[in-house]
C-alpha positions in Angstrom: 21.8 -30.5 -2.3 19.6 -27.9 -1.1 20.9 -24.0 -1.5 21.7 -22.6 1.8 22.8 -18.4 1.9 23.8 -16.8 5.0 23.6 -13.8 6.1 26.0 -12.6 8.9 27.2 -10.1 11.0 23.8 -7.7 10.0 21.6 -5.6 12.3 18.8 -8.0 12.4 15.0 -6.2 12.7 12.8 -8.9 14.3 9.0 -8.3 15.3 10.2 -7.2 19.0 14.0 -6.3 18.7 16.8 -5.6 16.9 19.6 -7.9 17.5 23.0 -8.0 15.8 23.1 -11.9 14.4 22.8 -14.0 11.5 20.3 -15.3 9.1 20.3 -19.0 7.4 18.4 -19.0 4.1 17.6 -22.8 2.6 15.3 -23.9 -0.1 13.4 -20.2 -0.3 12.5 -20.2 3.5 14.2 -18.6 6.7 15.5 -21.8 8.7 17.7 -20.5 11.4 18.2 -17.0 13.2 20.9 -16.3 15.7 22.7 -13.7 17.4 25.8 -15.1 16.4 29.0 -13.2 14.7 29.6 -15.8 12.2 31.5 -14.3 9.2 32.5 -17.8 6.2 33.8 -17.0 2.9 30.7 -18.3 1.1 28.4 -15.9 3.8 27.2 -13.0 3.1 28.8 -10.3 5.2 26.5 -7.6 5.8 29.0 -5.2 7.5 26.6 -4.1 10.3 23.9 -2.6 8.0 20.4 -3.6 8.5 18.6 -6.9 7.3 14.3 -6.0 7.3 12.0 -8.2 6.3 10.6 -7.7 2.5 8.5 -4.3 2.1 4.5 -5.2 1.7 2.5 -2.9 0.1 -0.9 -2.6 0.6 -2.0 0.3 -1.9 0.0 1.4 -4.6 -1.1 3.6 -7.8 2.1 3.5 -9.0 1.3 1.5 -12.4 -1.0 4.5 -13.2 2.0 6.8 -13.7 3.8 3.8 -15.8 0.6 3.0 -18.6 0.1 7.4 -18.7 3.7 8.6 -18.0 2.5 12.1 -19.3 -0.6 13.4 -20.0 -2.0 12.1 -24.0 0.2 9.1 -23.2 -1.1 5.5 -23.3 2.0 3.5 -22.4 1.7 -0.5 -23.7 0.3 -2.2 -20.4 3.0 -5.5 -20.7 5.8 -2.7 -20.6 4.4 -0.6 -18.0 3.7 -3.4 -15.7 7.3 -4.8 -16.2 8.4 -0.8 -15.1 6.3 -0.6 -12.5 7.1 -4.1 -11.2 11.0 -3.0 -11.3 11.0 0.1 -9.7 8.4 -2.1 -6.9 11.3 -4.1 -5.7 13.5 -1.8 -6.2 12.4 0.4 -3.5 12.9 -3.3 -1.2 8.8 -4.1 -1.8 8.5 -7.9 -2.2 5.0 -8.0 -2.2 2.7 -5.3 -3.5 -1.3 -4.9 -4.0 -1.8 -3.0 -6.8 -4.7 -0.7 -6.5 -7.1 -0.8 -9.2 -9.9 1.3 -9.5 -13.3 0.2 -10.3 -15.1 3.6 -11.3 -14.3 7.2 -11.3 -16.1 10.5 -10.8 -15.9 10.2 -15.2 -16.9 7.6 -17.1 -14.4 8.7 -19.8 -11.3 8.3 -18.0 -8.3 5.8 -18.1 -8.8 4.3 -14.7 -12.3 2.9 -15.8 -11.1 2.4 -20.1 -8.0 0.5 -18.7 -9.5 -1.4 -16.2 -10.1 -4.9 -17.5 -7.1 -5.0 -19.6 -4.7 -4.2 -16.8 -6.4 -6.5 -14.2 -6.1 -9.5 -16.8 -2.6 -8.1 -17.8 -1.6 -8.4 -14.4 -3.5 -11.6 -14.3 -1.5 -13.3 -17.0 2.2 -12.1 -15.6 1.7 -13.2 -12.3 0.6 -16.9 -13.4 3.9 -16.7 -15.9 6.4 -15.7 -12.9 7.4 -12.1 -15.0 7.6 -10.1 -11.9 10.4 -9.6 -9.7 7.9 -8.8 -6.6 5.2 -10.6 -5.9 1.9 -8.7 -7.2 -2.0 -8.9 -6.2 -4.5 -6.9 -6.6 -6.6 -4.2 -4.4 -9.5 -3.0 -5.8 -10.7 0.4 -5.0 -14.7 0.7 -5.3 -15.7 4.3 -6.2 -19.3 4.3 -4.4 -20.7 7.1 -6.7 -20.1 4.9 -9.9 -23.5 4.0 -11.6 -21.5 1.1 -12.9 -19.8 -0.5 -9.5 -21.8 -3.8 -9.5 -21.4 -5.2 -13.3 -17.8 -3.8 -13.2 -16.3 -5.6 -9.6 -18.3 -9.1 -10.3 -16.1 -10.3 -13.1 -12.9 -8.9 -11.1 -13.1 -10.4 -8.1 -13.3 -13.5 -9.3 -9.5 -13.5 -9.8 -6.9 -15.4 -7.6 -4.8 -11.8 -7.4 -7.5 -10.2 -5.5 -6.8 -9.6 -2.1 -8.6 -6.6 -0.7 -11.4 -4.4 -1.6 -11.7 -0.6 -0.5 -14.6 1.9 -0.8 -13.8 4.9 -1.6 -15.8 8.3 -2.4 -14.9 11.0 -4.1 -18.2 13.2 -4.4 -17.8 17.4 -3.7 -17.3 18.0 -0.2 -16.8 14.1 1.0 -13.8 12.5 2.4 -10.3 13.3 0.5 -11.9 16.9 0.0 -14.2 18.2 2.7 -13.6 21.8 1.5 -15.4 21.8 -1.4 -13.0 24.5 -2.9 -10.0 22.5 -2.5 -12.0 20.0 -4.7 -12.7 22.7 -7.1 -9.0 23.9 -7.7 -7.3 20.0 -7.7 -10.2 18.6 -10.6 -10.0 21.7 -12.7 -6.3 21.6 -12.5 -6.6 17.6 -13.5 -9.0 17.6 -15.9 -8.4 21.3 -17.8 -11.4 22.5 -17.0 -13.3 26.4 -16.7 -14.3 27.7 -13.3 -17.9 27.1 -15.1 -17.3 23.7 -16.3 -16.3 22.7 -13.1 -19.1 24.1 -10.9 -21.5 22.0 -13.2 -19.5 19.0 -12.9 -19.4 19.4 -9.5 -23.4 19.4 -9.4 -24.0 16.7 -11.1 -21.3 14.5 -8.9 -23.0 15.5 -5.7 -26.6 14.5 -7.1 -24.9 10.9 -8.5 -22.8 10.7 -5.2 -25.8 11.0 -2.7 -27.9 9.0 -4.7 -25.9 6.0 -5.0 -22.9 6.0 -2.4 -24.9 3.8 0.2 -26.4 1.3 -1.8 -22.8 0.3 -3.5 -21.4 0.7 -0.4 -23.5 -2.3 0.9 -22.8 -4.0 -2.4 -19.1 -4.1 -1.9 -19.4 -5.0 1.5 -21.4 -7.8 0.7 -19.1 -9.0 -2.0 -16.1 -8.9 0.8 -18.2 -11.1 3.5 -19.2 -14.0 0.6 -15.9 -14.1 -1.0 -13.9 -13.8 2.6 -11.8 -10.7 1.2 -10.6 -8.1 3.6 -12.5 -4.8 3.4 -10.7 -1.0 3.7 -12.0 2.2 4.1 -10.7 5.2 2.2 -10.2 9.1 3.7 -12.6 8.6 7.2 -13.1 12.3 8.5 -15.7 12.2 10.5 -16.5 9.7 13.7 -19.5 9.0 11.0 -17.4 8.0 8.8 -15.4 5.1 10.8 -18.6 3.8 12.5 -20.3 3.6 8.5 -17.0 1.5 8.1 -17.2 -0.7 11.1 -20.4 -1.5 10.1 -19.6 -2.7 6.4 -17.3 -4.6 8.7 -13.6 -3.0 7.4 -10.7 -3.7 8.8 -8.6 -1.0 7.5 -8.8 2.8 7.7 -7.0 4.6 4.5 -5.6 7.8 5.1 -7.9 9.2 7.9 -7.9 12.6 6.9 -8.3 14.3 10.1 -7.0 13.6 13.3 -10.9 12.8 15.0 -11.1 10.1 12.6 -7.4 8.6 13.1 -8.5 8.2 16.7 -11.8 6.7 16.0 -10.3 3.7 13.6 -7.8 2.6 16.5 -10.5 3.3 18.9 -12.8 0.6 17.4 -9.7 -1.3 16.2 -9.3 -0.8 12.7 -5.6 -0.9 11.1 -4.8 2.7 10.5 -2.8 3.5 7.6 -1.0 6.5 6.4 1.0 7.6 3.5 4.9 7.7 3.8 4.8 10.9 0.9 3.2 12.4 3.4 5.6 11.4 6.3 8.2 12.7 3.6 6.8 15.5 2.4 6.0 16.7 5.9 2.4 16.7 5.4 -0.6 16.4 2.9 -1.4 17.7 -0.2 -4.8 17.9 0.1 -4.0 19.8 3.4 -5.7 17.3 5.1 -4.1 16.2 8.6 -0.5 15.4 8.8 0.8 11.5 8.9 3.8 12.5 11.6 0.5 14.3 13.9 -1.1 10.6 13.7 2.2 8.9 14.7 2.9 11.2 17.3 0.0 9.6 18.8 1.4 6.5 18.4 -1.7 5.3 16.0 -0.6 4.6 13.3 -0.2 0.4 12.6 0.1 0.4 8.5 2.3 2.2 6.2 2.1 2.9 2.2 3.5 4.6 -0.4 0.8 4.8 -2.4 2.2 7.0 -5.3 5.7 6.8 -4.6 7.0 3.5 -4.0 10.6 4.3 -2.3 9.1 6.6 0.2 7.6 3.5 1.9 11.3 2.9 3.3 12.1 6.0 4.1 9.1 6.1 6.0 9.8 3.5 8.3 13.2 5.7 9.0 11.1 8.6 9.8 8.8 7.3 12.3 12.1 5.6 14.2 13.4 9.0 14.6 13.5 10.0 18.1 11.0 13.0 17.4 8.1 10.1 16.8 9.3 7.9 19.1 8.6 4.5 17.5 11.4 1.6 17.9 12.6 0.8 15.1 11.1 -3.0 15.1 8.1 -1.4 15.7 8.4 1.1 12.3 9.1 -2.1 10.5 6.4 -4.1 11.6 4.3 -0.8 10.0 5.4 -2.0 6.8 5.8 -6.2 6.9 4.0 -7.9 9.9 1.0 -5.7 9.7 0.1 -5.0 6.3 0.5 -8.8 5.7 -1.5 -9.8 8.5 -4.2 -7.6 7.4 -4.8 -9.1 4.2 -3.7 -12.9 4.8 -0.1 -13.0 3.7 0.6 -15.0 6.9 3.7 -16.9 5.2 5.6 -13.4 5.4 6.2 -10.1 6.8 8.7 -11.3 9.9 12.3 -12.5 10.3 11.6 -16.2 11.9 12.1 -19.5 11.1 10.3 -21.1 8.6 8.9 -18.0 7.1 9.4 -16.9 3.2 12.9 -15.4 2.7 12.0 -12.1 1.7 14.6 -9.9 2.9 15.8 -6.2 2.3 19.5 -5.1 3.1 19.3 -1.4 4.4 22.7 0.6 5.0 21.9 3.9 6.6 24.5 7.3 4.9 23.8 10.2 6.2 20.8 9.4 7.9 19.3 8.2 4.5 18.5 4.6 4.2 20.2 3.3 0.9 19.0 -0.3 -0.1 22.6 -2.6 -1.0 20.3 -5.8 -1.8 17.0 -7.3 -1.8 16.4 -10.9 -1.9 12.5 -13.0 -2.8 12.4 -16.4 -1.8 16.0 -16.4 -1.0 16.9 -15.2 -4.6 18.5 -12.1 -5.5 16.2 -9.7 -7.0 17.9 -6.1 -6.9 
């Protein structure tokens, strides 16, 4: 006999509405959803609180801060994915792209040194079932690498991979337009001299001009013949999002001003912002703030990019009557889009027939508190 869970008497958040019902749960789908008040002893009663569709996540760096958790620190990768995985669904994400970068403004760093281990780590424990959440893989293409093309080839050749970004992170470009900014954030990161850094700083500007367009084309390329979705990353120009339309992206990362916010949704682009930002009440990069973006009701993609729990409080923000989204609407930010966007069609709504990834949300204090999530019908956290 097939399992059946329901779940009744729950604030239900559909794609459109919110509607006070009940949701049938059989053989790891969603079978039946009705506006009912249907309380059994073997139901699940949810006592009013909210029911959301799973969390999807379409750029996380979390893993970084599990496999260096402080600075001289090389974490094993098995155990830091397991971490990483856990505090994932914990924060009611069912489905998460991990965001792997593929070059760095150093040769020397962890992000390129770790890269093939943890992309095959990641690899192996998805084909094994050891996650909780379901995990893929984003790859983030830094355009000034010298070593982009030999290091994406062999990655993208793996299953996980669902979406490619470009990225570029050259003085005075994108993230950091003021090329001071840049100076005090990479000195601060990598410990080094006000002189150390005005060299390095040279030399990335001279690698960064001469390269960036050629791998940008590369990657673009790679995203067309392999049918893989393609993001930009940190737009702040009207140049910048009509160089992305062109590689033909689909998603804007983090616009970091508001000209370019209104450009992506101008030429159609997904715009995504970051909910630490929503949380924090702006950026930390002082680049434009994700609340002035939703204010002008452009923003279609959220993600918590380092801070996985922020993604839900997040949507809770931009419901709030001072942004003026509906509350199906601040959902659909964080489910119906983001899976859209990269092919998760199976998930990402509240509807029949659909994967029954589901997120139990009780609000205290205005704070939304998670009481339960649930992957293909199962009990995760």
């Amino acid at each position: 006999m097939a399992k059946e869970t329901v779940f009744s008497n729950g604030q239900i958040v559909l794609l459109d509405q919110v509607m006070h019902g009940n949701v049938v749960v059989r053989d790891k789908l969603i079978r039946e959803v009705d506006d009912g008040h249907t309380v059994t002893k073997t139901s699940i009663d949810l006592e009013g609180d909210y029911l959301l569709p799973g969390l999807i996540e379409l750029h996380t760096d979390n893993l970084e801060k599990h496999l260096s958790p402080r600075p001289g620190v090389r974490w094993p990768t098995n155990e830091a994915l397991l971490a990483h995985d856990s505090q994932i669904i914990s924060a009611g994400i069912t489905s998460a792209l991990d965001a792997l970068a593929v070059g760095d403004i150093r040769d020397d760093s962890a992000r390129v040194q770790d890269l093939d281990e943890v992309a095959t780590a990641l690899d192996a424990a998805h084909r094994l079932n050891l996650f909780h959440a379901d995990h893929y893989i984003h790859l983030r293409c830094e355009v000034s690498c010298n070593k982009l093309a030999e290091m994406l080839s062999p990655l993208v050749k793996k299953n996980m991979v669902r979406l490619l970004s470009v990225m570029d992170h050259t003085p005075g470009q994108r993230q950091f337009l003021d090329p001071e900014k840049y100076k005090i954030y990479y000195a601060h990161k990598w410990g080094m001299s006000r002189s150390e850094i005005e060299v390095f700083i040279e030399q990335q500007a001279l690698q960064g001009n001469h390269l960036s367009a050629q791998n940008r084309e590369f990657v673009s390329s790679y995203c067309r013949s392999h049918q893989i979705p393609l993001a930009s990353h940190d737009d702040g120009t009207l140049k910048h999002v009509e160089e992305a339309v062109e590689l033909g992206a689909k998603i804007a990362e983090f616009p970091t001003t508001m000209d370019a916010a209104r450009a992506a949704h101008k030429f159609g682009l997904e715009v995504m912002v970051g909910t630490p930002n929503l949380v924090c009440g702006g950026s930390h990069s002082g680049n434009v703030s994700a609340t002035e973006i939703a204010n002008e009701q452009l923003v279609t993609i959220l993600s918590s990019d380092y801070a996985p729990i922020s993604l839900l409080h997040g949507i809770f923000l931009l419901a709030r009557p001072n942004v003026g989204l509906s509350l199906a609407r601040a959902v659909a930010c964080a489910t119906a889009a983001p899976a859209h966007a990269v092919g998760l069609n199976d998930r990402g709504k509240i509807a029949p027939e659909l994967v029954a990834d589901l997120v139990r949300v009780h609000i205290l204090n205005n704070l939304p508190v998670i009481k339960g999530v649930w992957r293909n019908g199962e009990r995760t956290a």
